[in-house]
C-alpha positions as a printed Julia matrix, in Angstrom:
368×3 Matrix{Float64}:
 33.78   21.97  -50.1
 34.25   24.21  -47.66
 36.75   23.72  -44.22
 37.43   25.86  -40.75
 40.7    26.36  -39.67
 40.32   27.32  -36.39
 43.66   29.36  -34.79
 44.53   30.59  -31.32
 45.81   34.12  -31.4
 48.2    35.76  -29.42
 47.16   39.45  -29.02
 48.53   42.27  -26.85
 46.43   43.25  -23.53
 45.23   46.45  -26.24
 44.29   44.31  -28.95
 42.55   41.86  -26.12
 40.65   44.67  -25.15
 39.62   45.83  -28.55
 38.51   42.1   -29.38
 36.44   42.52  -26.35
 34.79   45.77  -27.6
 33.97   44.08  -30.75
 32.21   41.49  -29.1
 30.35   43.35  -26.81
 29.31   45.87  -30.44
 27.7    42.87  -31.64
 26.22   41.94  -28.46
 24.38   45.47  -28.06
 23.32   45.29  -31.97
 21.86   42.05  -31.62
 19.99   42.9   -28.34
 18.7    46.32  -30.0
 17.58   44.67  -33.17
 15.51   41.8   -31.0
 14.16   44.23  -28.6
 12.91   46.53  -31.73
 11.46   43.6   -33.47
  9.52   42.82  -30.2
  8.41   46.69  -30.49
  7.2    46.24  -33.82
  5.37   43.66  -33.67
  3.74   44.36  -30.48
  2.53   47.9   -32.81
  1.05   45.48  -35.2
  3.84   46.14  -37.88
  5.67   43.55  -39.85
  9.19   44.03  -38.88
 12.19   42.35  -40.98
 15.4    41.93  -40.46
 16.7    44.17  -43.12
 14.49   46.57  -42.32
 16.01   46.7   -38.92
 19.52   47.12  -40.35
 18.82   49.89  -42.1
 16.78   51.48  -39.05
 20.0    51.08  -36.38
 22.46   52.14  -39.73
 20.37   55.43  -39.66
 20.79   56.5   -36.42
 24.01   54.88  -35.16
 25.62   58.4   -35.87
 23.66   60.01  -33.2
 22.89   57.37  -31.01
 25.39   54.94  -30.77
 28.46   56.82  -32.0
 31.09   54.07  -30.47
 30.2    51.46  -32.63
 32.39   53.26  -35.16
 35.4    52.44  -32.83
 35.27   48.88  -34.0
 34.82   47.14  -37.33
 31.27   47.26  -39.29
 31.9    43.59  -39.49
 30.74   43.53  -35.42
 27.6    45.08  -36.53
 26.74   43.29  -40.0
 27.82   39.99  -38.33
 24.63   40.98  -35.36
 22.34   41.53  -37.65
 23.64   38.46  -39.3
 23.01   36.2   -36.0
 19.53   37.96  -35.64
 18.35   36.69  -39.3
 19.62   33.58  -38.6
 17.91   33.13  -35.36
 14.52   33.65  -36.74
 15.12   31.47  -39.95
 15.37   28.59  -37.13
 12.6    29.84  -35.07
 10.31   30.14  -38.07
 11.4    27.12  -39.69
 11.38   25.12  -36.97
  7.32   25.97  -35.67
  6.78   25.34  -39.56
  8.23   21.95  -39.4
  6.47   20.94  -35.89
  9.77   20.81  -33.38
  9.86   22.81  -30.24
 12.26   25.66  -31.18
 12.39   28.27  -28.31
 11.8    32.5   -29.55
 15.33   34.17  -29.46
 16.33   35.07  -26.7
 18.62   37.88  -25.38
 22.66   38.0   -25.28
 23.75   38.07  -21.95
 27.11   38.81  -21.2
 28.44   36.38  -18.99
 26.27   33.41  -20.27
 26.9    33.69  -24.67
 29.55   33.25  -26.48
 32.06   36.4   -27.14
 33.18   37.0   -30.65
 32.27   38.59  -34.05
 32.46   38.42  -37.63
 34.75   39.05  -40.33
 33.83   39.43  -43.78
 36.67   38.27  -46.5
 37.65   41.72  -47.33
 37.93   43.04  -44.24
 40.71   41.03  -43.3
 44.23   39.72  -44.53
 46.22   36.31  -43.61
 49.87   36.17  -44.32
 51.75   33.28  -42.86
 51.73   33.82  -38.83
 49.76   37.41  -39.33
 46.14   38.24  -39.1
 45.06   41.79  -40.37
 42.34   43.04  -38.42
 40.32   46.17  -39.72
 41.3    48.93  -36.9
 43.28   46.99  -35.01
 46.33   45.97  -37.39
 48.01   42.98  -37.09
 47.62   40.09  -34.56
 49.84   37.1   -34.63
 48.2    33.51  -34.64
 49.77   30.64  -33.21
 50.28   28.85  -36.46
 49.62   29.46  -40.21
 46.75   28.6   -42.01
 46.37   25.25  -43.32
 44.22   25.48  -46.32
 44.71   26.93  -49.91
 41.5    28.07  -51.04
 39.32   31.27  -51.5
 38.7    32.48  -47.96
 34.89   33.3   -47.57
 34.95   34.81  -43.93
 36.22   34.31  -40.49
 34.83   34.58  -36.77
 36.59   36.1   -33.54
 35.67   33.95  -30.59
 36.8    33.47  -27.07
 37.35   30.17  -24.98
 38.13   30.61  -21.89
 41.12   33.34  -21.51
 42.21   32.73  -25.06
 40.96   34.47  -28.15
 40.43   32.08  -31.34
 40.08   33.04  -35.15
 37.87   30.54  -37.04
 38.57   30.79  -40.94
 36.33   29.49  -43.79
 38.39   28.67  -46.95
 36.25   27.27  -50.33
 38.5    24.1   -51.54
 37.78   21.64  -53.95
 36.26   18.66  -53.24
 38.5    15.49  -52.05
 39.26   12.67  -54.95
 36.25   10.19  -53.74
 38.16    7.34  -52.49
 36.8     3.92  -53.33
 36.81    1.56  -50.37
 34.5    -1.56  -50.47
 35.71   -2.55  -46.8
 32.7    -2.53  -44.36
 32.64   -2.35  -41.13
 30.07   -2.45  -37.76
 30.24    0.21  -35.11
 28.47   -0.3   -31.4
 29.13    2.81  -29.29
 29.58    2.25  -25.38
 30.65    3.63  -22.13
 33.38    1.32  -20.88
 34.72    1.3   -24.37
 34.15    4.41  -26.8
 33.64    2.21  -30.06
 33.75   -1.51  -29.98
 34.04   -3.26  -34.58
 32.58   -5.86  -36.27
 36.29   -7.0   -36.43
 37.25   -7.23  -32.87
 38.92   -3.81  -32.84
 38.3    -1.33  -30.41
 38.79    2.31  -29.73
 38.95    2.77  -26.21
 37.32    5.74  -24.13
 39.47    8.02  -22.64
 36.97    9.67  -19.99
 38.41   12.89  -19.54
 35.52   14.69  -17.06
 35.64   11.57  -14.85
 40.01   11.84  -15.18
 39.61   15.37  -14.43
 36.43   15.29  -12.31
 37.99   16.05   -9.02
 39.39   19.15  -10.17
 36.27   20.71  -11.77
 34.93   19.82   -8.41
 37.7    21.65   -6.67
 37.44   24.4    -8.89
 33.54   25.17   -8.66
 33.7    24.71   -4.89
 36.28   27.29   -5.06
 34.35   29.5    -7.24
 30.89   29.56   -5.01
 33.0    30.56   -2.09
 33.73   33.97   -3.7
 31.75   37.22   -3.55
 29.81   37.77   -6.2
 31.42   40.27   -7.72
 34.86   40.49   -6.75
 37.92   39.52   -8.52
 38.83   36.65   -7.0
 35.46   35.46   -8.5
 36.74   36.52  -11.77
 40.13   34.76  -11.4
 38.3    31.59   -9.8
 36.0    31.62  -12.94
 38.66   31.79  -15.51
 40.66   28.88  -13.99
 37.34   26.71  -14.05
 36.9    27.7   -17.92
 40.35   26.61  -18.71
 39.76   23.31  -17.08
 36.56   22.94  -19.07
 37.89   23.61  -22.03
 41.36   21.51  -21.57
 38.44   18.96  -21.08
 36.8    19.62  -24.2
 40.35   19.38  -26.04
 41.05   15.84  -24.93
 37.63   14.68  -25.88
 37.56   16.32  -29.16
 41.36   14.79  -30.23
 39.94   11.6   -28.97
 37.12   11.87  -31.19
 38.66   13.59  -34.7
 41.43   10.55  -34.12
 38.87    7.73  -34.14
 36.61    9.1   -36.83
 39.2    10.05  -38.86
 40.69    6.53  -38.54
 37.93    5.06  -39.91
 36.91    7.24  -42.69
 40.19    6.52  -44.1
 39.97    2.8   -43.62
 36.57    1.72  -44.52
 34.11    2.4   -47.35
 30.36    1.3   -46.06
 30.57    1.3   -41.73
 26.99    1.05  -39.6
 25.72    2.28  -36.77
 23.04    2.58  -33.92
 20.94    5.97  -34.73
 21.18    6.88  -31.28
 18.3     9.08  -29.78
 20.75   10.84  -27.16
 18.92   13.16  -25.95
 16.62   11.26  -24.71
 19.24    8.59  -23.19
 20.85   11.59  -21.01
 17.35   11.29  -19.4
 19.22    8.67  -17.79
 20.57   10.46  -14.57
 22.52    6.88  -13.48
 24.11    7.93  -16.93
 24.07   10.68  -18.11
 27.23   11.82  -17.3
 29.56    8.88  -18.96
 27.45    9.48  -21.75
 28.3    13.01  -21.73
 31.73   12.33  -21.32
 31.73    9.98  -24.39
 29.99   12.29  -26.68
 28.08   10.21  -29.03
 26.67   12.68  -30.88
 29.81   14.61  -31.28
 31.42   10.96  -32.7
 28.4    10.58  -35.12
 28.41   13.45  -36.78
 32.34   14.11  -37.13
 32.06   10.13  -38.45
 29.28   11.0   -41.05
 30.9    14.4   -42.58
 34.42   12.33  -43.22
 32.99    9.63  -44.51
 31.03   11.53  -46.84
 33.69   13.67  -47.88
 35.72   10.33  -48.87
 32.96    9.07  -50.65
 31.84    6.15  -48.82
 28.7     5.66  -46.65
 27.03    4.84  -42.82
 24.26    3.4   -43.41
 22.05    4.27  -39.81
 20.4     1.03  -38.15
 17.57    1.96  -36.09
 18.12    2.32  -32.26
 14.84    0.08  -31.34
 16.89   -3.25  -33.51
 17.92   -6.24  -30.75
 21.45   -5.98  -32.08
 22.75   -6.4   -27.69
 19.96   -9.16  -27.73
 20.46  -11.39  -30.86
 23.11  -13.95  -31.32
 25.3   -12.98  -34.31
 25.76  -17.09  -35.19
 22.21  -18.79  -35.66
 20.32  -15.36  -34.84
 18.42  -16.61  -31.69
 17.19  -13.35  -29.55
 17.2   -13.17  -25.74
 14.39  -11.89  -23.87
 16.93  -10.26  -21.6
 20.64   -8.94  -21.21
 21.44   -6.98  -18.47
 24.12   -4.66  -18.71
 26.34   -6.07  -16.09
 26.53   -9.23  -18.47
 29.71   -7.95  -20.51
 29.82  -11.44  -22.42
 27.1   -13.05  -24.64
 26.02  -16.38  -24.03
 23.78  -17.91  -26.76
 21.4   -20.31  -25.16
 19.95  -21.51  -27.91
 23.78  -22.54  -29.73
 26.1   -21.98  -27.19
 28.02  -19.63  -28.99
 29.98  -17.16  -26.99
 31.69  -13.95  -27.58
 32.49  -10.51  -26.17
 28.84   -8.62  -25.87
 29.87   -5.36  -27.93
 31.49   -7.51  -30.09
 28.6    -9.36  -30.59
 26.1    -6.57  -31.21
 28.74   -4.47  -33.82
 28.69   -7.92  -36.07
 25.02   -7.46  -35.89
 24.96   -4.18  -36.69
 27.18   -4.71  -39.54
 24.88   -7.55  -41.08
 21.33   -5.35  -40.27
 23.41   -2.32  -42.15
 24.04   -4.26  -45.22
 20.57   -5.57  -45.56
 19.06   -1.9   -45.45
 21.27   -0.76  -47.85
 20.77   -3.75  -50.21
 16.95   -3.42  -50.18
 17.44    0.57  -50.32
 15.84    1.34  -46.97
């Protein structure tokens, strides 16, 4: 099994800077090598990735003598991105999605950070060892006792982050034969077959007037100018504070449950195509379904147990969970289920994660 510890750093203004340089290294590299493989093929050739490396290592003496100023990692990890770009791209046309060509690294609009390789680097208690840069303390100690396989430099914001891979063994599987029903929501984040409920914290919508404040702010400065700058880096922070409170939300919930039940079902949500929803899509975005599946699915799986996936199109909203009578209709602003073929009422959420529960267990009894 293998985990990410991911650690904010604390670097001087020099080592900030020299972070910086390594990310823009494997910027450049990765823009070179794309641009080249455009030339190539254009010329009829049939241009690879490795080939490419080898190309850019045999003139980076003459050419591009600052990329020596930084760690090799910056470049390896470029070409690195670059192969795994077109393994998607190529994959994905093979398969029959829509999956865009690569496209170019701009500066202000992708992600800044590089790559580490294991024995480039050294972690001692509060201490990361960075090749040509020495040492740069993190925030906390790393977590996990394994081999380390690599690690990745990123920034968020104005903060600089070190995300480490460690190899571990796997966790004891856990045998739980409680089950349980999941139906996802707005008002309420995750509503069980039980009657418990996680509730949804909203943090955009808490925090919406200041992103509002802030971006107003931010299109009222040249283009340009530092102010922009300083207006731009006080938006990311609120955007990622954002992001914070949503993903603790999340990890607490899911882990929650992993630890609690065995077998739990599920809606297999088609988001993407619900944030068509304009009326919507916003609380939806702010809820992060997706994000809540798949942290759900990895630590269940990792505990041994299973969620089974019901399929979005089943009436579980419409159907009563007592005799099984389905409605032709149930608006949303009906919170509370009314059978009218038995008369049995109950909260609607409620209602649907008991029926989600029951559809669950019937797939996975006839192996579907």
């Amino acid at each position: 099994m293998i985990r990410s510890h991911r650690i904010r750093l604390n670097p001087t203004p020099e080592q900030a800077t020299c972070f910086a340089h390594a990310a823009g290294t494997r910027r450049f590299v990765f823009n070179w090598g794309l641009e080249e493989w455009k030339r190539q093929y254009e010329a009829g050739e049939k241009p690879s990735v490795l080939a490419l490396k080898k190309q850019f290592n045999a003139i980076k003496s003459e050419q591009f003598p600052w990329v020596y100023a930084v760690t090799k990692c910056a470049v390896e990890g470029a070409f690195m991105d670059l192969a795994a770009a077109f393994k998607n791209f190529f994959e994905g046309r093979k398969a029959g999605r829509k999956v865009g060509f690569p496209k170019f690294k701009a500066k202000k609009r992708s992600r800044e950070g590089f790559y580490l390789s294991n024995d480039k680097f050294d972690v001692s208690g509060h201490w990361l060892k960075v090749p040509k840069l020495g040492l740069v303390n993190m925030a906390e100690p790393l977590r996990f006792h394994g081999k380390i396989l690599s690690a990745h430099i990123t920034r968020t914001a104005d903060w600089w982050f070190v995300s480490i891979q460690v190899e571990m063994p796997d966790l004891p599987k856990q045998v739980n034969d409680q089950a349980i029903g999941i139906d996802l929501g707005i008002n309420r984040l995750a509503t069980l077959s039980d009657g418990g409920v996680f509730e949804n914290q909203k943090p955009l919508r808490s925090l919406l007037r200041q992103v509002r404040r802030l971006s107003q702010s931010l299109s009222r400065k040249k283009m340009g100018s530092r102010n922009r700058e300083k207006a731009r880096r006080k938006l990311a922070r609120l955007h990622y504070r954002i992001a914070c409170i949503r993903d603790d939300m999340l990890h607490k919930a899911t882990t929650a449950l992993a630890q609690q039940y065995g077998f739990i079902g599920m809606e297999s949500l088609h988001v993407k195509g619900m944030m068509q929803n304009h009326a919507l899509a916003q609380a939806l975005g702010d809820a992060a379904f997706g994000r809540f599946t798949t942290f759900l699915t990895t630590k269940v799986a990792a505990r041994g147990g299973t969620v089974q996936q019901v399929g979005r199109f089943s009436p579980s909203s419409k159907t009563c969970s007592c005799c099984g009578h389905v409605r032709d209709e149930l608006p949303l602003s009906e919170r509370t289920f009314v059978c009218p073929d038995c008369g049995f009422t109950l909260d609607r959420d409620w209602n649907a994660a008991i029926n989600i529960l029951n559809e669950a267990l019937r797939l996975s009894a006839s192996g579907l």
